[in-house]
BAFI-3210 file (N, C-alpha, C; in Angstrom, 3 decimals, decimal comma, padded with zeros to 6 digits):
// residues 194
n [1|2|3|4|5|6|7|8|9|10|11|12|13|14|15|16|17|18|19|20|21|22|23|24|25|26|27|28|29|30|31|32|33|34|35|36|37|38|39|40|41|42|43|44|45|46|47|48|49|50|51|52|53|54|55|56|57|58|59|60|61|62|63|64|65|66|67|68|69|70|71|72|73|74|75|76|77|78|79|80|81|82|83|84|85|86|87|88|89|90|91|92|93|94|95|96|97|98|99|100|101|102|103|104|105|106|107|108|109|110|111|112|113|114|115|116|117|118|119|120|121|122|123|124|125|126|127|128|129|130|131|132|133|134|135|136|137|138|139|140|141|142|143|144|145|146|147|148|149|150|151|152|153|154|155|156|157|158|159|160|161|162|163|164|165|166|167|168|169|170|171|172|173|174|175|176|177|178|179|180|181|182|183|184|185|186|187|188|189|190|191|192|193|194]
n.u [000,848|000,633|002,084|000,640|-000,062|001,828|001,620|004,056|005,253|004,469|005,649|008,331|008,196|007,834|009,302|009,415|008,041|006,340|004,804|003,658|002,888|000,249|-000,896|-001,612|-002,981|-005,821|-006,519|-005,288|-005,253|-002,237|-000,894|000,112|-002,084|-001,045|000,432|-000,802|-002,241|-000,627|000,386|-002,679|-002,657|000,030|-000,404|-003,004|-001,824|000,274|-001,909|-002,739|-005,054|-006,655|-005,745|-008,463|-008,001|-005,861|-005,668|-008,027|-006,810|-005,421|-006,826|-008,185|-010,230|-012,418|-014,647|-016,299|-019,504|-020,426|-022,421|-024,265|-025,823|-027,859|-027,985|-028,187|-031,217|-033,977|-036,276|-035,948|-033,958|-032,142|-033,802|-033,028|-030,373|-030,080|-031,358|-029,965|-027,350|-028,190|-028,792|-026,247|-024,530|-025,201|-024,443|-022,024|-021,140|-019,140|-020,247|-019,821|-021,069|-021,477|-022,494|-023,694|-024,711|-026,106|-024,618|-022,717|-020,122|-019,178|-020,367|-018,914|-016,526|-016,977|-017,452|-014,708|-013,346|-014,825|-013,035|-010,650|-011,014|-011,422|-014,138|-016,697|-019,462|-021,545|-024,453|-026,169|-028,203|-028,759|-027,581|-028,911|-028,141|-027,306|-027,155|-025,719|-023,999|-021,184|-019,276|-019,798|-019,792|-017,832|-017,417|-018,238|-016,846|-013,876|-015,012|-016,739|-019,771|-022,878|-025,651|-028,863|-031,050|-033,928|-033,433|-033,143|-031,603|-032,567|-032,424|-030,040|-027,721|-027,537|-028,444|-031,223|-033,104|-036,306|-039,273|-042,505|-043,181|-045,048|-047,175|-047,674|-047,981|-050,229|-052,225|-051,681|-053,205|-055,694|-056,335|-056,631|-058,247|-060,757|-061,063|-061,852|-060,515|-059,746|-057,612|-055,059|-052,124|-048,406|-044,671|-041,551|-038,533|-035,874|-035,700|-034,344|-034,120|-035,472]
n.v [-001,185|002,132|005,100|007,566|010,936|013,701|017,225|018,110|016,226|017,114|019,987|019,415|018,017|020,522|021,929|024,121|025,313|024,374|025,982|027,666|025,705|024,945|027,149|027,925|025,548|025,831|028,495|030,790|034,088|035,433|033,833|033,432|032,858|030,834|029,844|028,756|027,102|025,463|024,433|022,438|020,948|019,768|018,661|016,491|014,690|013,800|011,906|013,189|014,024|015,729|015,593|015,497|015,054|015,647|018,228|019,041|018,649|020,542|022,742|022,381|021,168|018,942|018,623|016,697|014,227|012,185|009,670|007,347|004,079|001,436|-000,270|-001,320|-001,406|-002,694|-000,441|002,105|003,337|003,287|005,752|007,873|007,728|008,713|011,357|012,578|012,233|014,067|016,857|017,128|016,788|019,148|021,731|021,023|019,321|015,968|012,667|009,797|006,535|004,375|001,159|000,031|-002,388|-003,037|-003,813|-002,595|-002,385|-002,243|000,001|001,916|001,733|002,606|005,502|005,749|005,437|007,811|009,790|009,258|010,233|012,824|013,983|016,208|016,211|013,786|011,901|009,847|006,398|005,149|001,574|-001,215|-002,519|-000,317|001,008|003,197|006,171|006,757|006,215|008,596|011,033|013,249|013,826|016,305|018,050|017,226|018,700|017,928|017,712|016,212|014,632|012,737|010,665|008,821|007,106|007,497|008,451|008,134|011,419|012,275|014,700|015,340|017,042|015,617|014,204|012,658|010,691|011,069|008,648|007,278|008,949|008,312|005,441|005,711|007,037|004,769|002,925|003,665|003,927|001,269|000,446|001,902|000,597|-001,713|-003,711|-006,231|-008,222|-006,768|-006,238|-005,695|-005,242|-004,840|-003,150|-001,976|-001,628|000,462|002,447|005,575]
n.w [000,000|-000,951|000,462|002,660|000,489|001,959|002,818|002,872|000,924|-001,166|-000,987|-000,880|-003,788|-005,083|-004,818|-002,715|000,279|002,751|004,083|002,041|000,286|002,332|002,641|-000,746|-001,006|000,773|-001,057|-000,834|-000,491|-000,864|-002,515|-005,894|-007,868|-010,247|-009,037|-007,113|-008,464|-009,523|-007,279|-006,620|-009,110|-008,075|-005,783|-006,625|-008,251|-006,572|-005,263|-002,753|000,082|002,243|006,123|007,815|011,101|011,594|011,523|012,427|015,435|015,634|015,196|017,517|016,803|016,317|015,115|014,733|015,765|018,265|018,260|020,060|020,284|021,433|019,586|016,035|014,957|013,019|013,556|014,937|015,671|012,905|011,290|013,673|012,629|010,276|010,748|012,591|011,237|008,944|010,382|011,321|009,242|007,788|009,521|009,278|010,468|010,854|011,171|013,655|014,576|016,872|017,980|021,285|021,652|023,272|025,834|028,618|029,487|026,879|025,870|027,484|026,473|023,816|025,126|025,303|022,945|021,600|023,393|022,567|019,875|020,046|020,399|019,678|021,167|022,729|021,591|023,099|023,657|026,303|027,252|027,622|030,152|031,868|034,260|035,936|035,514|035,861|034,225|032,200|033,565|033,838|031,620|030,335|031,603|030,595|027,990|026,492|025,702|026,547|025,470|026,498|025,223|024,084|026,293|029,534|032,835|036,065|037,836|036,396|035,510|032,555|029,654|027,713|025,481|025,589|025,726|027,446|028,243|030,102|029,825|026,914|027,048|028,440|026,510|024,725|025,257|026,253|023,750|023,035|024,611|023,585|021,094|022,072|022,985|025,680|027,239|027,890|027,230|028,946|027,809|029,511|029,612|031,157|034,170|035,665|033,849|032,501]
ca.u [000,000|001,143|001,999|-000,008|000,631|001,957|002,095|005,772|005,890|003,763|006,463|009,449|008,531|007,459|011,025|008,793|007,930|005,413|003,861|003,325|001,932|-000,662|-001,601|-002,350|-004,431|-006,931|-006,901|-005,255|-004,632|-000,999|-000,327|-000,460|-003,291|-000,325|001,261|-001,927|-002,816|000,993|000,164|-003,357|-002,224|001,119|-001,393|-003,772|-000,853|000,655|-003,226|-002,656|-005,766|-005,774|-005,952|-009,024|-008,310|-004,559|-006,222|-008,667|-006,373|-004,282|-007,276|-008,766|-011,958|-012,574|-016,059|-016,853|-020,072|-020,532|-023,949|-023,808|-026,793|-027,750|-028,182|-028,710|-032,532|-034,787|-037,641|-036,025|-032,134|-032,217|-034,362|-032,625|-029,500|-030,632|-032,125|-028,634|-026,535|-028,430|-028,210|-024,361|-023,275|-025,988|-023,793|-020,166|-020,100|-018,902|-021,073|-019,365|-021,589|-021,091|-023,472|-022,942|-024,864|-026,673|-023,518|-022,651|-018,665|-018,850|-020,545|-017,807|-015,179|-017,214|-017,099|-013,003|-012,642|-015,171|-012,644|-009,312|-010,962|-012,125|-015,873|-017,095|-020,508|-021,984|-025,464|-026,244|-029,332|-028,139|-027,273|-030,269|-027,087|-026,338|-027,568|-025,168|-023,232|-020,070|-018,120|-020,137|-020,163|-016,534|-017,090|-018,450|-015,417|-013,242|-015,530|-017,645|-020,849|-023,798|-027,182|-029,138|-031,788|-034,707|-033,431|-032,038|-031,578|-033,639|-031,820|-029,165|-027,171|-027,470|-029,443|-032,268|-034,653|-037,260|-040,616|-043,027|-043,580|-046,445|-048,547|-047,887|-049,071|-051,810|-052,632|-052,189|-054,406|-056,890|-056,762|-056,938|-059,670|-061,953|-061,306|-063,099|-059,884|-060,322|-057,144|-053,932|-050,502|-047,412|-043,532|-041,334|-037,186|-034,438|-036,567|-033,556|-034,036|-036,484]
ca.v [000,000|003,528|005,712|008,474|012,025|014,656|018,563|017,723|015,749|018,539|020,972|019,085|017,913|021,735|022,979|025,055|025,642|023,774|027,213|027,923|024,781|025,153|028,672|027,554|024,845|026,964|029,569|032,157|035,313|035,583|033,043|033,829|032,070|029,718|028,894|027,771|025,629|024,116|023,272|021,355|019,853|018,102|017,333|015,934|014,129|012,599|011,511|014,106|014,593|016,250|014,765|016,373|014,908|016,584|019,621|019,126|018,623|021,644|023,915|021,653|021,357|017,969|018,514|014,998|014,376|010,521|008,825|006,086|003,449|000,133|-001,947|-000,451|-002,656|-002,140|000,197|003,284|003,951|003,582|006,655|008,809|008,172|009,725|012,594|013,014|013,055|015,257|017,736|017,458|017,796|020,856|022,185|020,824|018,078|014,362|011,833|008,826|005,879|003,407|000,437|-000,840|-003,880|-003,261|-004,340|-001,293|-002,569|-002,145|001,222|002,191|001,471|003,615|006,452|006,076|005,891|009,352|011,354|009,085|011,021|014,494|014,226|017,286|016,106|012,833|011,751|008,274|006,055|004,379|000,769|-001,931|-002,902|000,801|001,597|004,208|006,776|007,253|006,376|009,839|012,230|013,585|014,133|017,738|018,765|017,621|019,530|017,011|017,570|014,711|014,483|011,488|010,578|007,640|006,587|008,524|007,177|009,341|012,690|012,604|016,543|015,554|017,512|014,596|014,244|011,529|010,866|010,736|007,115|007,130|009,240|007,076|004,130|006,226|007,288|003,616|001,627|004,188|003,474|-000,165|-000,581|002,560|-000,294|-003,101|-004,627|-007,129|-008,420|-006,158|-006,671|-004,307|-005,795|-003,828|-003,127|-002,401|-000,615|001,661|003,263|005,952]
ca.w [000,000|-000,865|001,557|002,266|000,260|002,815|002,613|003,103|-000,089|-001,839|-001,202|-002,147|-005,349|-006,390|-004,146|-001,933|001,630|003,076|004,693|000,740|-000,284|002,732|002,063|-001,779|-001,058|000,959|-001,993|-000,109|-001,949|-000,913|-003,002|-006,672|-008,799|-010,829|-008,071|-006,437|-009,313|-009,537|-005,743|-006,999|-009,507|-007,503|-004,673|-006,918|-008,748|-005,699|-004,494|-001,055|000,601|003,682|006,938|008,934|012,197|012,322|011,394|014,265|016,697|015,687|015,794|018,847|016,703|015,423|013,799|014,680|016,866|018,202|018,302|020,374|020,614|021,938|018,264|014,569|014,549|011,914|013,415|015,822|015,336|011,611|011,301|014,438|012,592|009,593|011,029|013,311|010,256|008,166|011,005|011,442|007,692|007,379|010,050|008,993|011,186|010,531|012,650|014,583|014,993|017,683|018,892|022,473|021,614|024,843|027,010|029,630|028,936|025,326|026,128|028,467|025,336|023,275|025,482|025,781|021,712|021,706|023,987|021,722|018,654|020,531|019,527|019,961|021,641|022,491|021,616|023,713|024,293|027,324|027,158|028,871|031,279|032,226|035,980|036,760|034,314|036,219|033,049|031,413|034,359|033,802|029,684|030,240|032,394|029,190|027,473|025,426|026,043|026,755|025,487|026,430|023,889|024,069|027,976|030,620|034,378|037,204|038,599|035,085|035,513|031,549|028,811|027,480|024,774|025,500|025,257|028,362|028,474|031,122|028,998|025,802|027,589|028,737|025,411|024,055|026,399|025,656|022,276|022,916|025,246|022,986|020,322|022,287|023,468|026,595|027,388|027,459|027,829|028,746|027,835|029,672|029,408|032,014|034,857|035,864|032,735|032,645]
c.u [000,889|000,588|001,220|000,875|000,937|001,964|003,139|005,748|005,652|005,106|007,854|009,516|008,193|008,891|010,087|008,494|006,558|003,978|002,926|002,117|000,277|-001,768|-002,534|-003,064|-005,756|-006,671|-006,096|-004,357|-002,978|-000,071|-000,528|-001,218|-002,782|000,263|000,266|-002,570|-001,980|000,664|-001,143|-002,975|-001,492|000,006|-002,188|-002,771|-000,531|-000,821|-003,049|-004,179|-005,684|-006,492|-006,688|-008,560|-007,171|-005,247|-006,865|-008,025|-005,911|-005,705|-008,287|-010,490|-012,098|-013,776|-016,381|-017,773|-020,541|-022,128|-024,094|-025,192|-026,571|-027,429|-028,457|-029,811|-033,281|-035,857|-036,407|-034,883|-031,811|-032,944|-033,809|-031,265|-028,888|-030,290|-030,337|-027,856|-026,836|-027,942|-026,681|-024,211|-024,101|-024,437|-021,824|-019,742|-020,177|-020,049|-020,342|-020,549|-021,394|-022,029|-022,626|-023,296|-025,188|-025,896|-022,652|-020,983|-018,077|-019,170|-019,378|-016,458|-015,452|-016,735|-015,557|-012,702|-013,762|-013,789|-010,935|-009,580|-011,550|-012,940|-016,143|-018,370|-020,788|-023,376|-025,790|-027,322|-028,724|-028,392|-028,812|-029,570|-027,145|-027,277|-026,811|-024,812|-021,928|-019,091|-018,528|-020,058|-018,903|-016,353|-017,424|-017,493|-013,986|-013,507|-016,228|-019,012|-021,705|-025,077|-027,835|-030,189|-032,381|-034,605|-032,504|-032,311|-032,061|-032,139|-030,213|-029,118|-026,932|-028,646|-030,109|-033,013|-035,323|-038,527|-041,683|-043,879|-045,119|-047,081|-048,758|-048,857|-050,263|-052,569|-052,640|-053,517|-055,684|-057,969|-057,693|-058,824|-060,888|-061,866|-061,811|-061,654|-060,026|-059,090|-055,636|-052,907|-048,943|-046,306|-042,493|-039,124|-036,582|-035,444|-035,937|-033,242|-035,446|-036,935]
c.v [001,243|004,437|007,100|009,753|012,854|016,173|018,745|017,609|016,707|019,669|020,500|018,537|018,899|022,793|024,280|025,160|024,718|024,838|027,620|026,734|024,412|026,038|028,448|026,780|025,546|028,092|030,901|033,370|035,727|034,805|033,224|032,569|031,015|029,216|027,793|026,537|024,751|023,262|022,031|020,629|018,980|017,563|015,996|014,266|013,440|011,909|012,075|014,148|014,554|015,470|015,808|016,147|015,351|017,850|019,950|019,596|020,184|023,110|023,427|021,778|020,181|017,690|017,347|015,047|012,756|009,938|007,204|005,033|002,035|-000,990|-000,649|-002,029|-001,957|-000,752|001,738|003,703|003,938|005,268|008,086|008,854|009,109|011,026|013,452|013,659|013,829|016,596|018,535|018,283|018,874|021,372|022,234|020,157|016,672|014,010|010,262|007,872|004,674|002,807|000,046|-002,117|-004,075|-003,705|-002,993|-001,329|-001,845|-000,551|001,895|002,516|002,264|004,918|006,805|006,697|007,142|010,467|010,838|010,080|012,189|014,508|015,716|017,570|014,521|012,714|010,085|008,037|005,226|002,547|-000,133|-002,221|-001,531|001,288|002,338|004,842|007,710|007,348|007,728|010,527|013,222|013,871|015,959|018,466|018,759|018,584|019,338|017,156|016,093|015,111|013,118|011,772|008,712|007,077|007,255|007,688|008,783|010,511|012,385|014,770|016,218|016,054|016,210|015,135|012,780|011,940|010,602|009,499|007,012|007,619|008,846|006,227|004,422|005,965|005,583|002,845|002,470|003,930|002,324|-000,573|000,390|001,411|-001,750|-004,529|-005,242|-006,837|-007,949|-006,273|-005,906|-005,366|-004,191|-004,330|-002,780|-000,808|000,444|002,590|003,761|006,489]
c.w [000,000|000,048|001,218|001,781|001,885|002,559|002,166|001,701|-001,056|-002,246|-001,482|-003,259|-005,914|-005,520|-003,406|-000,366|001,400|003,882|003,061|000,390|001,022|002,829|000,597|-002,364|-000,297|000,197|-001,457|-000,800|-001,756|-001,859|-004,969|-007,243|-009,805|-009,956|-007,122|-007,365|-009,477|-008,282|-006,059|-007,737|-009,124|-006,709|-005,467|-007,739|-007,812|-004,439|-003,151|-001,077|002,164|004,883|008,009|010,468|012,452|012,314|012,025|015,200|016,617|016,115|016,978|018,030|015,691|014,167|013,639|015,799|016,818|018,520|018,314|020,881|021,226|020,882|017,120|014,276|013,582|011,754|013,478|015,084|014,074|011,103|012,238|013,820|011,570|010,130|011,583|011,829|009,070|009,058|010,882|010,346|007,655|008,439|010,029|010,189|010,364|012,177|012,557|014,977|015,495|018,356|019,997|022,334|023,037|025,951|027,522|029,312|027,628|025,071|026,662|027,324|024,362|023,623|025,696|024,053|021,491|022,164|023,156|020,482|019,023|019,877|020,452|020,528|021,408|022,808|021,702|024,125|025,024|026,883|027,898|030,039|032,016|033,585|036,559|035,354|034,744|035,202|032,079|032,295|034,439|032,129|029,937|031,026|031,079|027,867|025,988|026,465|025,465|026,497|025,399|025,506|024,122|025,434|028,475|031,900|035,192|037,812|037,721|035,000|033,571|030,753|027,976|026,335|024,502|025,537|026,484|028,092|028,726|030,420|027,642|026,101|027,495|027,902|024,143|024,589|026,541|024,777|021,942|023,032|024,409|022,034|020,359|023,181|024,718|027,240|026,950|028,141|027,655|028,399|027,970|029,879|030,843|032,922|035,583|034,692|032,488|030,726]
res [x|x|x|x|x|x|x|x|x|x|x|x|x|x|x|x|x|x|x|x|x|x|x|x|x|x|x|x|x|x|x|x|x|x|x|x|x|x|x|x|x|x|x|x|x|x|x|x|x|x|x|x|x|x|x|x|x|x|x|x|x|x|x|x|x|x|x|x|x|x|x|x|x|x|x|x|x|x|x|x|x|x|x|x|x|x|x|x|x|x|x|x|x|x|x|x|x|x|x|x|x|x|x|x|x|x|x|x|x|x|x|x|x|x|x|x|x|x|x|x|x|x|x|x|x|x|x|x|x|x|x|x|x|x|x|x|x|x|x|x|x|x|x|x|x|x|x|x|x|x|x|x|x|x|x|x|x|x|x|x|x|x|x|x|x|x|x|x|x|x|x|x|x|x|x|x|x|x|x|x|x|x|x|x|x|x|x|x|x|x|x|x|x|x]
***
């Protein structure tokens, strides 16, 4: 496998500075208008494209936001992940998607490779395992913010968007029994998850 282009290589096969050949890939008028096209063309020539996540780090702004669920199943998270990454790119972010596969561990490993690639916000439906969130309560001090989304755990210092359950139900078993139903039946998930 060929190695990747560099800036570096950019500027010694056109005998130039590497301050140059960065300037005349962002367009920048110091640079004249042939010299900026000598710079596309070598880049394009030695296949360079640039590496966002140095460029992150350097201006501490990765433009990556992580969206971390339990499973990618057919009905719910297919549709929220959509919606997520339309958001982002409108805005000029990348989106990060990571199942836990409902195991609080695997969650836990998520949240480490989030703060290895400086996400710039994490959007998590808690795990069915997850009865505490000591491994998240220390992300907004790094300065990744937390929004839970579909399950949160009772007295969460995190910003939420769910759906009031109890008056779903309500509003189902309404439904049911105005439709003549008799015999109804709840199935219910991980009861430390509100």
């Amino acid at each position: 496998m060929q190695k990747r282009a560099t800036i570096k290589d950019i500027a010694k096969a056109l005998d130039i500075s590497v301050s140059t050949v960065s300037r005349g890939l962002r367009d920048h008028p110091d640079i004249s208008k042939e010299m900026r096209q000598l710079i596309k063309d070598k880049a394009k020539e030695l296949n360079y494209h640039p590496n966002h996540i140095a460029a992150g780090l350097r201006k501490r702004s990765s433009k990556i936001i992580a969206l971390i669920i339990p499973e990618i199943s057919m009905f719910f998270f297919p549709s929220v992940i959509k919606g997520v990454e339309e958001v982002a790119r409108e805005n000029g972010y990348q989106l990060l998607v990571l199942q836990s596969n409902d195991d609080l561990e695997h969650e836990k490993r998520n949240i480490q490779m989030c703060l290895d690639h400086s996400v710039e916000g994490i959007l998590i439906s808690l795990s069915n395992k997850t009865s505490n969130i000591d491994h998240l309560i220390n992300l907004p001090a790094s300065g990744i913010p937390v929004v839970f989304f579909d399950k949160s755990i009772e007295n969460s210092p995190f910003d939420e968007v769910v759906i009031d359950d109890e008056d779903v139900a309500f509003q189902a078993v309404k439904n049911l029994v105005h439709e003549g139903c008799k015999n109804i039946a709840i199935i219910l998930g991980n009861e430390n998850l509100l």
